[in-house]
py3Dmol code that shows the C-alpha trace and the ligand (Angstrom):
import py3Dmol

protein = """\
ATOM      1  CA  UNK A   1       5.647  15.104 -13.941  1.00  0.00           C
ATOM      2  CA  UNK A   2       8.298  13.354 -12.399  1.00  0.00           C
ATOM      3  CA  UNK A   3      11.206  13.080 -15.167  1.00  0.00           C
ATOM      4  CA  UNK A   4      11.757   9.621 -15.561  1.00  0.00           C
ATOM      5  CA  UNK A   5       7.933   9.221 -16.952  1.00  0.00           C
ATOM      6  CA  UNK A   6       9.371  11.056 -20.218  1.00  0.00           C
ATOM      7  CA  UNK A   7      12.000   8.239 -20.298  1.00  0.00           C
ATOM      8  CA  UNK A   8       9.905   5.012 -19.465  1.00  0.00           C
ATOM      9  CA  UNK A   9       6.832   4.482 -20.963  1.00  0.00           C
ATOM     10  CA  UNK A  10       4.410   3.354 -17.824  1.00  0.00           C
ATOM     11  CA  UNK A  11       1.570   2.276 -20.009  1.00  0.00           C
ATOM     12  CA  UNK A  12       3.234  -0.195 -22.127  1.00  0.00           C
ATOM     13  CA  UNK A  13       1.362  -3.678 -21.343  1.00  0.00           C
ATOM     14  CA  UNK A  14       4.019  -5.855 -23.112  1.00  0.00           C
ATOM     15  CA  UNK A  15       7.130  -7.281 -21.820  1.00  0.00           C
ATOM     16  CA  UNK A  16      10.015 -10.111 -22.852  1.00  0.00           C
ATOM     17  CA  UNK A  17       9.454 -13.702 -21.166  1.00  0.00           C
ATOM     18  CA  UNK A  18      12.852 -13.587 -19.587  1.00  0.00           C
ATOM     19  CA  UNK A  19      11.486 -10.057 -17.950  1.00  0.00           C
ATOM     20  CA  UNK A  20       7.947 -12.026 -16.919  1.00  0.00           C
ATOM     21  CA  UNK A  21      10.481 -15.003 -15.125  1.00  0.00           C
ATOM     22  CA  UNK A  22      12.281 -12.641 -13.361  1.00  0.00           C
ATOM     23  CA  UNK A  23       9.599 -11.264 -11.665  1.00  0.00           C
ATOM     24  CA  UNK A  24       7.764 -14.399 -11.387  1.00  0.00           C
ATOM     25  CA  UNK A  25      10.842 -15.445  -9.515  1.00  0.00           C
ATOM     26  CA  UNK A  26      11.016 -12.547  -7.495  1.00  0.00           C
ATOM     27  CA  UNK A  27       7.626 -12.852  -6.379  1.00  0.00           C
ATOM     28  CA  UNK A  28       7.842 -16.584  -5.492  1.00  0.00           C
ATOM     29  CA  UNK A  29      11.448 -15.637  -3.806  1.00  0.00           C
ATOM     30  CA  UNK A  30       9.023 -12.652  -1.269  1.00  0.00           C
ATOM     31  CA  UNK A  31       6.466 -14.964  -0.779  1.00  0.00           C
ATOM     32  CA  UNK A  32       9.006 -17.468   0.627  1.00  0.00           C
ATOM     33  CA  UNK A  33      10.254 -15.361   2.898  1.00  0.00           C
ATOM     34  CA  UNK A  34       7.413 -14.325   4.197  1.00  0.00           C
ATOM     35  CA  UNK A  35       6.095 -17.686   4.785  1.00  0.00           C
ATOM     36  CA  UNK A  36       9.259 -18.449   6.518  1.00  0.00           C
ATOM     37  CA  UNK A  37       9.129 -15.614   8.580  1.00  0.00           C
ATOM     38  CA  UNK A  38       5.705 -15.906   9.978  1.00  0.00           C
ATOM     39  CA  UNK A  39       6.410 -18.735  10.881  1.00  0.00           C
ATOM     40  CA  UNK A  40       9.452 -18.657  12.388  1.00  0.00           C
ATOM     41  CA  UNK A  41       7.989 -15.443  14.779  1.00  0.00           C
ATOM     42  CA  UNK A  42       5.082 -17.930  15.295  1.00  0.00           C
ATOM     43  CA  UNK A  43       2.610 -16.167  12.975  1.00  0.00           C
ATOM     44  CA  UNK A  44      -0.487 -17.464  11.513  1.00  0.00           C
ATOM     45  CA  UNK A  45      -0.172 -18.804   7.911  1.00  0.00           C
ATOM     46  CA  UNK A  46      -1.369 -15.861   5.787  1.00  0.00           C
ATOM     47  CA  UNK A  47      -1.382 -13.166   8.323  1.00  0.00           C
ATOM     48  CA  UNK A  48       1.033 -10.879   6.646  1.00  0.00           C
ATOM     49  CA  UNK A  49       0.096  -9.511   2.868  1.00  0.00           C
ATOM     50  CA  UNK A  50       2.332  -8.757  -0.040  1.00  0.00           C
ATOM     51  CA  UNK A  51       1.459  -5.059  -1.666  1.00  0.00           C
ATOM     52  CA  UNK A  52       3.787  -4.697  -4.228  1.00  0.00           C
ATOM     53  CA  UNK A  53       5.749  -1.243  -4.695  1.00  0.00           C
ATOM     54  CA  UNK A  54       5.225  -0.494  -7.964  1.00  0.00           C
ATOM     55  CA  UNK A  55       6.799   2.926  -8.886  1.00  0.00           C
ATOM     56  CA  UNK A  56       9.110   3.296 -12.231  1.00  0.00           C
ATOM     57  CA  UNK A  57       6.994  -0.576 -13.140  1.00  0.00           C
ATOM     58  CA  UNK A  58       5.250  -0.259 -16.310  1.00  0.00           C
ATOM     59  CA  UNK A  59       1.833  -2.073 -16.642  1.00  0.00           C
ATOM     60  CA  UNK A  60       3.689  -5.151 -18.124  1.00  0.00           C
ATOM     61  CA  UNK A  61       5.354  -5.504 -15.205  1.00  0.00           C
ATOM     62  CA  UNK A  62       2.977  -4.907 -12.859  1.00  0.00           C
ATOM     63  CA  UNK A  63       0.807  -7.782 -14.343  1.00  0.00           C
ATOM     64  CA  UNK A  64       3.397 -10.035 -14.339  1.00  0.00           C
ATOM     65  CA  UNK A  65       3.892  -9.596 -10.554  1.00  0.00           C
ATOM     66  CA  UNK A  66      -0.035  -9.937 -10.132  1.00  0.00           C
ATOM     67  CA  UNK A  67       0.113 -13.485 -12.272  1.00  0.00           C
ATOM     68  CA  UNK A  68       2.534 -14.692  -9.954  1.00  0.00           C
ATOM     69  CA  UNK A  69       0.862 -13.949  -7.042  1.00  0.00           C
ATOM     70  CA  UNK A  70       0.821 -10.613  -5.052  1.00  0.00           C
ATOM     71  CA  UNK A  71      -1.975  -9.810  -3.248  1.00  0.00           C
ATOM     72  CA  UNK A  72      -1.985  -5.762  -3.138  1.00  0.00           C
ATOM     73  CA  UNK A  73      -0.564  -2.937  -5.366  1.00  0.00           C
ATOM     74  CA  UNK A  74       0.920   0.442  -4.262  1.00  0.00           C
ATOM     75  CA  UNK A  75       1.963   3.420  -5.947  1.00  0.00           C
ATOM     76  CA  UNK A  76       4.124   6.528  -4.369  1.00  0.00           C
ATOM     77  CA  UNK A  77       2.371   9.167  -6.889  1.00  0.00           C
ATOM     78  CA  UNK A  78      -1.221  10.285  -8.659  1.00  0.00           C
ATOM     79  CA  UNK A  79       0.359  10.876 -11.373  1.00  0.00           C
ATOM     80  CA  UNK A  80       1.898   7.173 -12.190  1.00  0.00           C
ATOM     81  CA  UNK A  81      -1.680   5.851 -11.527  1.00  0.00           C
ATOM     82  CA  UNK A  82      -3.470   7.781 -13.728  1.00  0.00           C
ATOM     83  CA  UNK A  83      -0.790   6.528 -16.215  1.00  0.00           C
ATOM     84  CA  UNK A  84      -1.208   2.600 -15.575  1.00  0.00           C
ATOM     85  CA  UNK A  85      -4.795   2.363 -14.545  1.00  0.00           C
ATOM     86  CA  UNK A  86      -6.264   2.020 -17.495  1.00  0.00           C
ATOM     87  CA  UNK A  87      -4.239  -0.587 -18.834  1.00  0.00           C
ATOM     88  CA  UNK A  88      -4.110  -2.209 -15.501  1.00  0.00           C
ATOM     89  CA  UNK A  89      -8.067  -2.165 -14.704  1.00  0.00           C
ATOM     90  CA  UNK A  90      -8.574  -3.977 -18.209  1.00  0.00           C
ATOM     91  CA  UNK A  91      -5.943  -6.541 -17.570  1.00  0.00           C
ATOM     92  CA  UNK A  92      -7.562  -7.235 -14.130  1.00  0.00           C
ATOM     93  CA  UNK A  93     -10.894  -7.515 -15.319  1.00  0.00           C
ATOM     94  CA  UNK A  94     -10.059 -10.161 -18.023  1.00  0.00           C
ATOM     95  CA  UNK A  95      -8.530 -12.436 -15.181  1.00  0.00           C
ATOM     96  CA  UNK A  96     -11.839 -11.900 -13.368  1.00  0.00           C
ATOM     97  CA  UNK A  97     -10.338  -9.084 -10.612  1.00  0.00           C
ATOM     98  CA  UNK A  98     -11.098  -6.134  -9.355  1.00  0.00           C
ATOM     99  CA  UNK A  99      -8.264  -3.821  -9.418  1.00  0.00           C
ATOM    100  CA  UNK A 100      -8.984  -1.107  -6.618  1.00  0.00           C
ATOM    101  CA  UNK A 101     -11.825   0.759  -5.536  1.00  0.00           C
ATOM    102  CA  UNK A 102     -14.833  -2.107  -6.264  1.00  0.00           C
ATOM    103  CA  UNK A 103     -17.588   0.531  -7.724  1.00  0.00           C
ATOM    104  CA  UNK A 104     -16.454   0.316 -11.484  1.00  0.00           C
ATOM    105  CA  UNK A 105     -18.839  -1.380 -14.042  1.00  0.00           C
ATOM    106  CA  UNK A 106     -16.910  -1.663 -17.023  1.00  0.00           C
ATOM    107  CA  UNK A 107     -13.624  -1.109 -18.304  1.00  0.00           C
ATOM    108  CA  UNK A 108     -13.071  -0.322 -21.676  1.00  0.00           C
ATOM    109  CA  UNK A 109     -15.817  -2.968 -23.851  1.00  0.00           C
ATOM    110  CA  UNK A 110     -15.352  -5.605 -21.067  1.00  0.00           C
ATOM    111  CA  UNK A 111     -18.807  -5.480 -18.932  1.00  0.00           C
ATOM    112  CA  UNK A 112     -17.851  -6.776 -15.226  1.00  0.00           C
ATOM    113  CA  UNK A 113     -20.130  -9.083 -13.851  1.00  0.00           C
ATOM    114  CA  UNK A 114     -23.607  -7.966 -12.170  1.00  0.00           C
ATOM    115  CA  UNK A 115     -22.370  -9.944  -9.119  1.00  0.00           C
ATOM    116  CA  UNK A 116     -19.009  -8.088  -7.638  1.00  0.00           C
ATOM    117  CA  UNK A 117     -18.847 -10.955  -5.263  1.00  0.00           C
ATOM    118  CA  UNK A 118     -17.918 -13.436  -8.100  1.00  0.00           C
ATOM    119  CA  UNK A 119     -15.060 -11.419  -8.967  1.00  0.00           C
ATOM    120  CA  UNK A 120     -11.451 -11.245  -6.899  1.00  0.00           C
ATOM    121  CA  UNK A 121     -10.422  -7.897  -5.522  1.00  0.00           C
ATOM    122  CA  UNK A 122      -7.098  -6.580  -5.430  1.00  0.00           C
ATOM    123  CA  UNK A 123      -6.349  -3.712  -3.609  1.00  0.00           C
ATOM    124  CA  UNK A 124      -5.031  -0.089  -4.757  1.00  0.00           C
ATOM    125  CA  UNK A 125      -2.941   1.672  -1.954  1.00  0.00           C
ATOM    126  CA  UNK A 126      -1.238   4.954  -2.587  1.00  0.00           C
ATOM    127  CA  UNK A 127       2.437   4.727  -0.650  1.00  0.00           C
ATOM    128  CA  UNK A 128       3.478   7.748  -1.251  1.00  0.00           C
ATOM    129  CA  UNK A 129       3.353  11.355   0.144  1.00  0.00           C
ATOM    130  CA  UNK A 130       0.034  13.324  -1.174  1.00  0.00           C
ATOM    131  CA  UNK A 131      -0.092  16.617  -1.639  1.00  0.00           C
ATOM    132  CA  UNK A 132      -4.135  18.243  -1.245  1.00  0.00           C
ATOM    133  CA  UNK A 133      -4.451  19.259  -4.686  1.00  0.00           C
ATOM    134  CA  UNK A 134      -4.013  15.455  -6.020  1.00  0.00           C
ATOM    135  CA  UNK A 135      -6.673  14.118  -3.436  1.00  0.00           C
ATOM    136  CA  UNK A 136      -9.832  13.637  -6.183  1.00  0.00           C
ATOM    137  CA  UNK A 137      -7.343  12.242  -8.912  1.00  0.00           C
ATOM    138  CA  UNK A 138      -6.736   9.369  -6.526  1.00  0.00           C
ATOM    139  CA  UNK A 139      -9.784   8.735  -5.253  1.00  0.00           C
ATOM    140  CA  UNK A 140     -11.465   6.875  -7.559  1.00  0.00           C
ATOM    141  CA  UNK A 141      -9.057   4.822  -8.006  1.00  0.00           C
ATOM    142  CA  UNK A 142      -7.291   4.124  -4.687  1.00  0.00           C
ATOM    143  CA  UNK A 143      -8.639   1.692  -1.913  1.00  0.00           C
ATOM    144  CA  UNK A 144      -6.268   2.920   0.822  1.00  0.00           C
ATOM    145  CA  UNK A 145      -3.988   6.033   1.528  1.00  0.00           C
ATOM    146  CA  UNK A 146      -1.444   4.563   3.920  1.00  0.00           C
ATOM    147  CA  UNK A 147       0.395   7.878   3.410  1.00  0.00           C
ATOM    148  CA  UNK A 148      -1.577  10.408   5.736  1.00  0.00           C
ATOM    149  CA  UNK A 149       0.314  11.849   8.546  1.00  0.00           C
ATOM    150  CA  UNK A 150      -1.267  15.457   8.990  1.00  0.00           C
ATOM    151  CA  UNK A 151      -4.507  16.113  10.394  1.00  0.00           C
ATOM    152  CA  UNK A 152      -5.121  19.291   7.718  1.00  0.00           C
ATOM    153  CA  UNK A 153      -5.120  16.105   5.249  1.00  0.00           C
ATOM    154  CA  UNK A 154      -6.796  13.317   6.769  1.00  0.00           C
ATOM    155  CA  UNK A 155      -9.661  16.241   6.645  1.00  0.00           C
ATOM    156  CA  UNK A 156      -9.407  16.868   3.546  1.00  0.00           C
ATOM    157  CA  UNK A 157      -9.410  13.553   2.150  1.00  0.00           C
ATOM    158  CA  UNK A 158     -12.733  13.019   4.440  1.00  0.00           C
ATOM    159  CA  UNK A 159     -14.333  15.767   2.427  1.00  0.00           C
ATOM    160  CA  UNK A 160     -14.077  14.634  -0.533  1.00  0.00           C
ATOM    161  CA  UNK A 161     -14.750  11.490  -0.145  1.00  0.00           C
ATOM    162  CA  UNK A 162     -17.901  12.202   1.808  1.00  0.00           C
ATOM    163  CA  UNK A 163     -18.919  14.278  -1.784  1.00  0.00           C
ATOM    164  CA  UNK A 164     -18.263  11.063  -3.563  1.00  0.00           C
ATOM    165  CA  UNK A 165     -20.112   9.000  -1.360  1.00  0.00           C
ATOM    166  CA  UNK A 166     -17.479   6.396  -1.150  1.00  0.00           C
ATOM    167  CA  UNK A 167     -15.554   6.405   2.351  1.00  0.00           C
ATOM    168  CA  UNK A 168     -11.681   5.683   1.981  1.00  0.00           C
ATOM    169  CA  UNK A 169      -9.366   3.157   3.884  1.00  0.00           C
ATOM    170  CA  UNK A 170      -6.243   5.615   5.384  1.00  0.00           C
ATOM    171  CA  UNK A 171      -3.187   4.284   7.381  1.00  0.00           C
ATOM    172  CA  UNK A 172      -1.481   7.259   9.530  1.00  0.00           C
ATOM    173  CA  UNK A 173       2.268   7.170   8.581  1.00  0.00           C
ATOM    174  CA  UNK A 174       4.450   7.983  11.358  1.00  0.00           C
ATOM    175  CA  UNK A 175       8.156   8.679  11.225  1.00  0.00           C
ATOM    176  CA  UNK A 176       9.247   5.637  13.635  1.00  0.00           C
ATOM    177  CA  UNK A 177      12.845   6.809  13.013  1.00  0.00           C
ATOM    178  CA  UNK A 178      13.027  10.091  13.533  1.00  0.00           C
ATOM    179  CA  UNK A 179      15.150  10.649  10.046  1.00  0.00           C
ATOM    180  CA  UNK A 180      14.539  14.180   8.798  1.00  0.00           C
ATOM    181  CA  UNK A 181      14.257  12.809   4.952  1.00  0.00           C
ATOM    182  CA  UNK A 182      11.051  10.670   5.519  1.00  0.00           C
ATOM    183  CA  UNK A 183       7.726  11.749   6.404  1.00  0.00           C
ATOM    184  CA  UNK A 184       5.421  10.821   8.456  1.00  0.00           C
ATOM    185  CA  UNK A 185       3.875  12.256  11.949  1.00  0.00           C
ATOM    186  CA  UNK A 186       6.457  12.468  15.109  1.00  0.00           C
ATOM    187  CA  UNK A 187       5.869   9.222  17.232  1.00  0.00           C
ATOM    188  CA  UNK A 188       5.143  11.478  20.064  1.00  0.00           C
ATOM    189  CA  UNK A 189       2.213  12.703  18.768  1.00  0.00           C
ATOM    190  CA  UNK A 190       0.428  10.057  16.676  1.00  0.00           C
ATOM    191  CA  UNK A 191      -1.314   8.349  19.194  1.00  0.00           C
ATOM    192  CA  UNK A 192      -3.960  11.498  20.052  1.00  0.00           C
ATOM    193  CA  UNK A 193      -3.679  12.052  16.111  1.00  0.00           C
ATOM    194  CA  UNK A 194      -5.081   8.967  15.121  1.00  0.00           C
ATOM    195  CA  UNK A 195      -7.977   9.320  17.775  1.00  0.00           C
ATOM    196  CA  UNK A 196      -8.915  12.675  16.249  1.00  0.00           C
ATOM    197  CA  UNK A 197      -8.661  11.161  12.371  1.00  0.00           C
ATOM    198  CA  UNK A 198     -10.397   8.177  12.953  1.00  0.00           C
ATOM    199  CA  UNK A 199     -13.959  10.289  13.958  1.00  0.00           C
ATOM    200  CA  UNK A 200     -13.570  11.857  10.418  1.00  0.00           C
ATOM    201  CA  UNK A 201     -16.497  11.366   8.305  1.00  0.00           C
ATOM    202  CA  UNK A 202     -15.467   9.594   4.855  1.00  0.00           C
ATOM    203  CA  UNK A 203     -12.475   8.050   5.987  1.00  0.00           C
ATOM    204  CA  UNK A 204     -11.692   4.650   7.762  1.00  0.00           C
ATOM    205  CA  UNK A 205      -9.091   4.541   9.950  1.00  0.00           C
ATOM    206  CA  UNK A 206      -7.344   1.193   9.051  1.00  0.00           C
ATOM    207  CA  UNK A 207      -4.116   1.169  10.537  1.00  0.00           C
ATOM    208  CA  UNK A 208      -0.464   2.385  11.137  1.00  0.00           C
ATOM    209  CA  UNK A 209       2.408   2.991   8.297  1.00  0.00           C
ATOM    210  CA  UNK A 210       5.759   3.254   8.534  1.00  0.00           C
ATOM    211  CA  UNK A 211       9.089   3.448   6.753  1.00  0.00           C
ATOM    212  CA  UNK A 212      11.429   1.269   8.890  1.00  0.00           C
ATOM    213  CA  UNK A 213      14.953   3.092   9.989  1.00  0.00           C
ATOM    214  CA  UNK A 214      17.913   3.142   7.220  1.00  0.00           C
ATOM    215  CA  UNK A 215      20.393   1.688   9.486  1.00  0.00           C
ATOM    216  CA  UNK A 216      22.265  -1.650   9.790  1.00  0.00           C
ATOM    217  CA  UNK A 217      21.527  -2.098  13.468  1.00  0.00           C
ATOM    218  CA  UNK A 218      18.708  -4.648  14.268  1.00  0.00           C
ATOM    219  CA  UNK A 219      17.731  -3.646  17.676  1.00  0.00           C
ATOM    220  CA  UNK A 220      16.785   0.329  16.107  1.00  0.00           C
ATOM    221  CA  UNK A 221      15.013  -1.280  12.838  1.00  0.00           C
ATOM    222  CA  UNK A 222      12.677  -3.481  14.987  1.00  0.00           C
ATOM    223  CA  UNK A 223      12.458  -1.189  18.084  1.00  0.00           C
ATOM    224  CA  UNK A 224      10.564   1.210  16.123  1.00  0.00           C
ATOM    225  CA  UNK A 225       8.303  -1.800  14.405  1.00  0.00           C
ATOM    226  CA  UNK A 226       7.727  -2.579  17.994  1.00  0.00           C
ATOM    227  CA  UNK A 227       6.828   1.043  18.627  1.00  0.00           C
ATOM    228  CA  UNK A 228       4.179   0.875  15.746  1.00  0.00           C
ATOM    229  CA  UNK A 229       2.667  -2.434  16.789  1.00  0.00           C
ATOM    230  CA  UNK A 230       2.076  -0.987  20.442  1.00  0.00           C
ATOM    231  CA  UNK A 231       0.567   2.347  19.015  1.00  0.00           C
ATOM    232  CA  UNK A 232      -1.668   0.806  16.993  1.00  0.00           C
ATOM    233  CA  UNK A 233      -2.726  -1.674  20.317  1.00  0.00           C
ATOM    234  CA  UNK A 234      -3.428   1.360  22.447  1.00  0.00           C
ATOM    235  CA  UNK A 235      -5.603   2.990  19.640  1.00  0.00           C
ATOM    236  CA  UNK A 236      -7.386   0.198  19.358  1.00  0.00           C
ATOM    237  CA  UNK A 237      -7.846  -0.675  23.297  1.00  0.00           C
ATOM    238  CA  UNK A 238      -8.711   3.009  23.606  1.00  0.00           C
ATOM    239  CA  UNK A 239     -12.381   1.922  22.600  1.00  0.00           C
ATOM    240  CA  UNK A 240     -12.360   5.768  20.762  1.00  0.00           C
ATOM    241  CA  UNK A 241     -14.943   6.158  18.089  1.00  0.00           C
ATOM    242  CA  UNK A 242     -13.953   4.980  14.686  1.00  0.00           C
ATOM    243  CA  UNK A 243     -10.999   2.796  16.632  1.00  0.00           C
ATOM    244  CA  UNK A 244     -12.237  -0.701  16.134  1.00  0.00           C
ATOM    245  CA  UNK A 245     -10.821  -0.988  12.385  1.00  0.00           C
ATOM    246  CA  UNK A 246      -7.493   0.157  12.969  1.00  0.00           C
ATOM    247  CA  UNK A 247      -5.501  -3.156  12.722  1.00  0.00           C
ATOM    248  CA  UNK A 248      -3.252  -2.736   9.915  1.00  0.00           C
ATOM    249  CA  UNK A 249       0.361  -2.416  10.155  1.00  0.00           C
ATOM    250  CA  UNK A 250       2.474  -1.767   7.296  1.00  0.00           C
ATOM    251  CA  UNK A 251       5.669  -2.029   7.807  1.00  0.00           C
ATOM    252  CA  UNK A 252       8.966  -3.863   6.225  1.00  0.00           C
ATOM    253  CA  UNK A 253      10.336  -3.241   2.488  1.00  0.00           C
ATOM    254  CA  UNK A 254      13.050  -5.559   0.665  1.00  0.00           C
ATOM    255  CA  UNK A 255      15.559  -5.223   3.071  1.00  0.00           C
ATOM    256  CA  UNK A 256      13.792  -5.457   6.591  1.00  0.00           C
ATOM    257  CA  UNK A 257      10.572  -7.292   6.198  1.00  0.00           C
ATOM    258  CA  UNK A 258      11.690 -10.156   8.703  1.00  0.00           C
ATOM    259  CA  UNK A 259      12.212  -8.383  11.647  1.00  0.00           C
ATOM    260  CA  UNK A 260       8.861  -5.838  10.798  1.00  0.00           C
ATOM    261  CA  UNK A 261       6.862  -9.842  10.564  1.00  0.00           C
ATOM    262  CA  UNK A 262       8.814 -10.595  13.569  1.00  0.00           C
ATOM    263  CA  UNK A 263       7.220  -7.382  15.178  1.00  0.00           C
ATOM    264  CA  UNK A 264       3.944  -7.876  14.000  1.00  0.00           C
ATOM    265  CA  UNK A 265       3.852  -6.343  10.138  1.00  0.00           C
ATOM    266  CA  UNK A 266      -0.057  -7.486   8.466  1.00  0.00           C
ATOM    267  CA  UNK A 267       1.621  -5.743   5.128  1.00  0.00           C
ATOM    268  CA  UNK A 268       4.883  -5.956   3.452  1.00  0.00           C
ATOM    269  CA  UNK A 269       5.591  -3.371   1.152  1.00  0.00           C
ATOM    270  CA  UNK A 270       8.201  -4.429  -1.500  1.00  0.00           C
ATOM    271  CA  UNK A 271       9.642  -3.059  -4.487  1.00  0.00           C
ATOM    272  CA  UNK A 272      13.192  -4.222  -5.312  1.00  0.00           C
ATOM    273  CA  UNK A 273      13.230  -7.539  -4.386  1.00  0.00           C
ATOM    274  CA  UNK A 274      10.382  -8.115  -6.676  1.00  0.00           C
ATOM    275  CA  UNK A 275      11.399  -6.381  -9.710  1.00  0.00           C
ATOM    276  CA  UNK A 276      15.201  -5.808  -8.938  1.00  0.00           C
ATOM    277  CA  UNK A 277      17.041  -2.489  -8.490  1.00  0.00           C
ATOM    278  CA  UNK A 278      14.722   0.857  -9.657  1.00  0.00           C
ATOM    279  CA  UNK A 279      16.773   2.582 -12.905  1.00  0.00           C
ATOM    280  CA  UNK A 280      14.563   5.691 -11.941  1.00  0.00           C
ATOM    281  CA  UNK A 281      14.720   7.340  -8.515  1.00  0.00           C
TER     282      UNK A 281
END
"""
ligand_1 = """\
15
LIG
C 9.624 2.137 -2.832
C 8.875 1.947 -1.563
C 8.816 0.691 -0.940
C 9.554 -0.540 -1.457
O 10.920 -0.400 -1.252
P 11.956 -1.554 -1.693
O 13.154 -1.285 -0.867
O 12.198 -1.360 -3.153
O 11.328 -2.849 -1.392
C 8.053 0.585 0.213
N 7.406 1.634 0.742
C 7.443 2.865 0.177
C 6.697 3.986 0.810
C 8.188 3.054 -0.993
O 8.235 4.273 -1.540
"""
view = py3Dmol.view(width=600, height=400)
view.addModel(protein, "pdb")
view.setStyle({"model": 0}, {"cartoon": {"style": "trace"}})
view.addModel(ligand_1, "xyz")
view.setStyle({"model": 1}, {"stick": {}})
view.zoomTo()
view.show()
C-alpha cells in the first residue's frame, strides 16, 4: 500500500461545494485549452480526449471532474482502483454511464439497463507502471493499459485476458526522453516491439504512450511528441497483423499538452491542472 492511502481516505464520495467549483473550473479551464489548441495546430474539433489523472483523488473528486465533463479516467496503481471502483461504478451508473470495462450488469442494487448501447461509456485506463502479479486485479476493471513497455508483459497481460475472454486495449509506453527515472521502452527499439505485441492474442494494440521530457526547452518536449506520432505512423503503414488499431497517442500532462496537440496527441492526460497541486506523491 502506498502510504498516503492510510492518510486520505480514497473512497469517500462526499466533498464541500467550493471543492466541486474548483474542479468544475479546472475542468472547464483543460477543456479550453484544448479546444484552443486544436485548433490553433489546425486540428479537428474533438480530436484530442481528456483522461483525467486521478491518483491521491478520492471518489468525490473524481465525480466531480466527470460532472463537469471529462471524457476518460486513469489511475497510476491497482491498488487505488480497487479502492474507488466501487463507489465510482455506482455513481456512474446512476448518471446512466458505464464506468470501464462495459461487461458489468449491476452495481450494488442498481440493475443497468438490458441495452448497453443506451448507456454512456467512460473509459478506465491504468497510467501507471504494472507489475505481473497485479495484472487480474485490473482487469476487470480497466479498459486500457497505456502502461506496457516490455514484451514479458504485454504476454502476460494477453494470457489472462484470453482466460477471461475479454481482450484488453494496451498502449506501448516508450521513454521518448531518454530520462533514467521514467519508464517506458528505449525509442530505438519500440517500433519492432510493437509489431511483435500487437499479434498477441487477448490484447489490442491501440496506440503509443509517453511521458513528455521534464525540461523547459520546447524544441526537446515536442521533438520527442514528434518522435511518437511518426512511430506510431510507421506501425500502422507497416500493414503488420494486429497494426490497423494502433492510432492512439497519449501524450501531454498539465504542463505540455499544447505542444503534444500541436504534435498530434488523440489523449491528454492531466492531473494538476484539474484538481490543483497532489498533497501525496
Ligand atoms: C500524474 C500523471 C499524469 C498527470 O500529470 P499532471 O502533471 O498532474 O497533469 C499524467 N500521466 C501520468 C502517467 C501520470 O502519472
Amino acid at each position: 500500500m502506498t502510504a498516503y492511502m492510510d492518510y486520505k481516505d480514497l473512497a469517500n464520495e462526499s466533498i464541500d461545494d467550493t471543492r466541486a467549483g474548483e474542479i468544475a473550473d479546472g475542468v472547464h479551464r483543460v477543456l479550453d485549452r484544448v479546444a484552443r489548441a486544436q485548433m490553433v495546430s489546425g486540428r479537428e474539433e474533438g480530436s484530442v480526449t481528456l483522461l483525467a489523472a486521478t491518483k491521491t483523488r478520492d471518489v468525490g473528486e473524481i465525480m466531480a471532474a466527470i460532472d463537469a465533463g471529462v471524457h476518460m479516467i486513469g489511475e497510476n496503481r491497482p491498488q487505488e482502483i480497487a479502492v474507488k471502483i466501487d463507489g465510482l461504478r455506482y455513481l456512474c451508473a446512476q448518471r446512466g454511464i458505464v464506468l470501464g470495462t462495459s461487461d458489468v450488469e449491476t452495481v450494488g442494487n442498481l440493475e443497468l439497463t438490458d441495452d448497453p448501447e443506451a448507456l454512456d461509456h467512460l473509459p478506465l485506463h491504468l497510467i501507471g507502471q504494472l507489475q505481473s502479479n497485479k495484472i487480474n486485479k485490473v482487469l476487470p476493471d480497466a479498459d486500457v493499459i497505456e502502461s506496457v513497455d516490455s514484451l514479458d508483459l504485454a504476454c502476460k497481460i494477453g494470457r489472462r485476458a484470453a482466460l477471461r475472454g475479454a481482450d484488453v486495449g494496451v498502449l506501448l509506453e516508450v521513454n521518448e526522453s531518454g530520462e533514467p527515472t521514467k519508464s517506458g521502452c528505449d525509442p530505438d527499439e519500440a517500433f519492432e516491439l510493437a509489431l511483435q505485441i500487437a499479434e498477441i492474442d487477448g490484447i489490442e494494440l491501440q496506440g503509443l504512450m509517453t511521458v513528455g521530457a521534464h525540461v523547459d526547452d520546447e524544441a526537446v518536449v515536442r521533438r520527442g511528441f514528434a518522435h511518437l506520432r511518426d512511430l506510431r505512423d510507421r506501425v500502422r503503414a507497416s500493414g503488420a497483423e494486429g497494426t490497423a488499431d494502433c492510432v492512439e497517442l497519449s501524450m501531454g500532462m498539465s504542463g505540455d499538452m499544447e505542444y503534444a496537440i500541436a504534435e498530434g496527441s488523440t489523449i491528454v492526460r492531466v492531473g494538476t491542472a484539474i484538481f490543483g497541486e497532489r498533497a501525496f506523491k
